[in-house]
N, C-alpha and C positions, 0 to 999 in steps of 0.2 A: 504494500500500500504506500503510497506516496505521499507527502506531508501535505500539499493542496488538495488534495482528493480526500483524507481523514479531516482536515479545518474545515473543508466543505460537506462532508457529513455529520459535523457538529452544529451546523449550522451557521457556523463564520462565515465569512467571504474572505478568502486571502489573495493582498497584494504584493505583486511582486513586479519588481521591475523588470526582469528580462521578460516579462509575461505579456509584457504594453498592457499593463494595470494603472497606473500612474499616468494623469493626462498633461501633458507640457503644453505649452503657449510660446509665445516670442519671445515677451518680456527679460524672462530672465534665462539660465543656465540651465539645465537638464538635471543637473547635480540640485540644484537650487528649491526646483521640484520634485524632487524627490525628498528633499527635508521638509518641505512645507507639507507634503503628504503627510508627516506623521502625526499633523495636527490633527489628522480624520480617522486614526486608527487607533481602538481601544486596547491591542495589547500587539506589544511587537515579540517578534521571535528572533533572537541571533544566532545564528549558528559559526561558528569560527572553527574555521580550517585551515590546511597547508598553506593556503593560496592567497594573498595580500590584495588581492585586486585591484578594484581601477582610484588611482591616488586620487586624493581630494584637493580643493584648490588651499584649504586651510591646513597645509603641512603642519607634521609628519602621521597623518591621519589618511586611510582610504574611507572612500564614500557610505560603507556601508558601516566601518568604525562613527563614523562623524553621525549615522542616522541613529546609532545605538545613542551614542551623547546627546544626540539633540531630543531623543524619547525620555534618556533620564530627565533631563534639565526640565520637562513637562510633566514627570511626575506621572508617565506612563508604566502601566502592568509591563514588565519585562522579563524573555525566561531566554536566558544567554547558555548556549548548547556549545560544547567544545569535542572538537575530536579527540579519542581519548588518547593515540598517541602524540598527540597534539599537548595534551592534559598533563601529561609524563613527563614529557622533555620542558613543560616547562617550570618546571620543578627543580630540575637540572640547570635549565637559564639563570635560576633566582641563584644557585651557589656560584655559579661563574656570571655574574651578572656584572663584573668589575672588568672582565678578564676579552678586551678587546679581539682576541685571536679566536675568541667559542663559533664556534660553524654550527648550526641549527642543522638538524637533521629533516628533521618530519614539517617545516616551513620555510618558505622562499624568500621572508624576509622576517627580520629581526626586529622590527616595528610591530608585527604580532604579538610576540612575548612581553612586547614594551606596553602597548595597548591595554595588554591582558592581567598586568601589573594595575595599571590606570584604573580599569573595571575594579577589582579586588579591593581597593582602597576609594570605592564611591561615598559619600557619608551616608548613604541609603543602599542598605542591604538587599543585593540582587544576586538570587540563587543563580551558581554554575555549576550548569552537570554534565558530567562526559557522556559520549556516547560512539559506539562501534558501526551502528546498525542505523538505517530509519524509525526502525520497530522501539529502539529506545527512547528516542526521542515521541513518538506516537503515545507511547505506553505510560511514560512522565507526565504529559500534557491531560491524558486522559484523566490521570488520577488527578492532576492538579487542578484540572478546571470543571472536574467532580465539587471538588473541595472547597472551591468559588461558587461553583453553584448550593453549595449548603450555608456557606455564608451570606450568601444573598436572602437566604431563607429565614435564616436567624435574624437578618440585619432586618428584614420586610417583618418578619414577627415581632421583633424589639419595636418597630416604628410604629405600628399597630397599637402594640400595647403602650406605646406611647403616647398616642395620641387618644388613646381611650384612657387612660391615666389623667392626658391634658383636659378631656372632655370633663372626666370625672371631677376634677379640681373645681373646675368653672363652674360643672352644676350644683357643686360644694359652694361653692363663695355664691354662685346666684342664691343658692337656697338661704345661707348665712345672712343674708344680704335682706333676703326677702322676709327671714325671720325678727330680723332686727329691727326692719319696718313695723312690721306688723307688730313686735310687740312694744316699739315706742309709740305707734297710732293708738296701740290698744292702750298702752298704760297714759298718754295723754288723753283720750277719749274718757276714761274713768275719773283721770284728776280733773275733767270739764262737769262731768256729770253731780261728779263728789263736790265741786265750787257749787255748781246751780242749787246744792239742794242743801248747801250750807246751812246747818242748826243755826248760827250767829246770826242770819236774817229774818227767821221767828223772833229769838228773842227779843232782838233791838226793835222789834216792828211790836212787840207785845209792852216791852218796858216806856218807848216811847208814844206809843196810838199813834203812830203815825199810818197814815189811811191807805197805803197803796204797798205794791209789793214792792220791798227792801232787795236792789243787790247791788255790792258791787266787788270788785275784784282785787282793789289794794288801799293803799292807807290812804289816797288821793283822792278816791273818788267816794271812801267812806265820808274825808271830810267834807266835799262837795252837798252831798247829802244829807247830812246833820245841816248844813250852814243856811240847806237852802230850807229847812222847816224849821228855822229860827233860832239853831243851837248855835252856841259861839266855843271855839277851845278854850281853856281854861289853863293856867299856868301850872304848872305839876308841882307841888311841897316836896320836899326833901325826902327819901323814908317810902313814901309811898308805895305801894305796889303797884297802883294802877296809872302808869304812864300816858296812858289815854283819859282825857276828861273833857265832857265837853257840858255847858251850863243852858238853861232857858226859864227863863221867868213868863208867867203866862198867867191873868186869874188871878192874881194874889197867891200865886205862890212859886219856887223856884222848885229848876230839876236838875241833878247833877246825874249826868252819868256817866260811867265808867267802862272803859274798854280795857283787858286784860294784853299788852302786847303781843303776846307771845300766839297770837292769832295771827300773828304777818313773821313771812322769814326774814332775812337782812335785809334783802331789796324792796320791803314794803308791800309783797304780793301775798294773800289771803292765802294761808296754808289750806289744801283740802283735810276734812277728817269727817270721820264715819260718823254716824248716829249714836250710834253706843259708845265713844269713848269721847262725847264732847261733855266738855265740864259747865255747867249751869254757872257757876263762879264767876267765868271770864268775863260775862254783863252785869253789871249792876245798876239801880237807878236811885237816888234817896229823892225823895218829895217832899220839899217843908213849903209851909205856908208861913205867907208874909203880912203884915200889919201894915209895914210902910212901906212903899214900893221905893222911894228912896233913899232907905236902909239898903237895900240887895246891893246898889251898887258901891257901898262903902264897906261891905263885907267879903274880906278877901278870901280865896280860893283856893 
């Protein structure tokens, strides 16, 4: 079997140049396209033999040396086949490699050995394997591109589960995302329901008689409120507990009443609280009657 006849029953297409695979133009040099070919080819084969071939214009390199370099340099799949007597003597070269007078046996020039030196010391590991036969070389490539096609398989299954991983994350954070909503909507939705139905607006609405429904939402708009049925704030005594006071005289007689703070957080905003655990305490109102309505105003507060 022959090595284009096994690529082509793999399903490769292989190029080769004595084959007029390779299409030339004007432009440039033959040699020229032939390196630019190796930008369209996913894995090169080299095979290095006795025979040094057609020199390159980029001494001391032949064209088919200069196509292996130019496939490294791109980071292409490469699988470098050496003849094995080929293999031997140069193993021989490397101890007389000083020794000007060595006559290569099994290659025509000595630029081979040098070359093959050059490969061996690439910084990117590229297998070389001897071979006797075609059948060795068939038989290697077999297994090897066995072994690529498993890794494709593993690489396509990692990717999979990697992206079903990715999938999974994002319906993780949508969900997170979507839970967090829902329960800051829910737990604001409660702290609106728990303000509207605030115990603090019975009471103040019971202690004062004041005739319509009481709400409001922070310390501002409570004193809006009081100011606009006639109450005024009241200066707070020292000692006190109730920070809140606010006074009204009506009838011949005055009313003081009394707001527990601790009904507003720092910011002045109406804490929510439940029904059962609000304190009857926090309002107070005292009712005296007056004699002289211009006595109230010389009695301090």
């Amino acid at each position: 079997m022959t090595l284009r006849k096994f690529i082509r029953e793999l399903g490769y297409e292989a190029v080769k140049n004595e084959g007029g695979d390779i299409p030339y133009g004007k432009k440039k040099t033959l040699e020229d396209y032939c390196y630019r070919e190796i930008n369209n080819v996913d894995i090169l084969i080299n095979i290095i033999g006795g025979r040094y071939g057609s020199a390159s214009k980029e001494e001391p390199y032949s064209i088919s040396q200069k196509e292996l370099k130019v496939a490294h340099e791109l980071n292409k799949q490469i699988y470098i086949f050496v003849q094995q007597s080929v293999l031997v003597e140069y193993k021989t070269y490397l101890k007389n490699e000083a020794n000007e007078n060595f006559m290569p046996e099994y290659v025509d020039n000595i630029q081979i050995y040098k070359f093959l030196k050059e490969v061996y010391n690439y910084p990117t590991y590229n297998t070389v394997v001897g071979f006797s036969k075609v059948s060795d070389i068939t038989n290697y490539l077999r297994s090897q591109w066995a072994g690529l096609f498993q890794r494709f398989l593993e690489d396509e299954s990692r990717r999979v589960n990697y992206m079903l991983s990715k999938n999974l994350k994002s319906t993780a954070e949508t969900l997170s995302q979507l839970i967090e909503y829902t329960t800051r909507e829910r737990d604001e939705t409660i702290k609106n329901i728990m303000v509207q139905s605030h115990p603090v607006f019975t009471q103040i609405s019971q202690k004062t008689n004041i005739p319509i429904r009481i709400f409001f939402t922070n310390r501002k708009e409570l004193d809006t409120l009081l100011k606009s049925f006639g109450y005024e704030e009241v200066e707070i005594l020292e000692g006190d507990v109730f920070e809140i006071m606010y006074k009204k005289q009506s009838s011949g007689e005055k009313r003081i009443l009394k707001i527990n703070p601790s009904i507003f957080d720092n910011d002045g905003e109406l804490k929510p609280v439940k029904q059962g655990e609000w304190n009857k305490t926090y309002v107070e109102i005292n009712v005296e009657e007056i004699e002289n309505v211009d006595e109230y105003f010389d009695v301090p507060f």
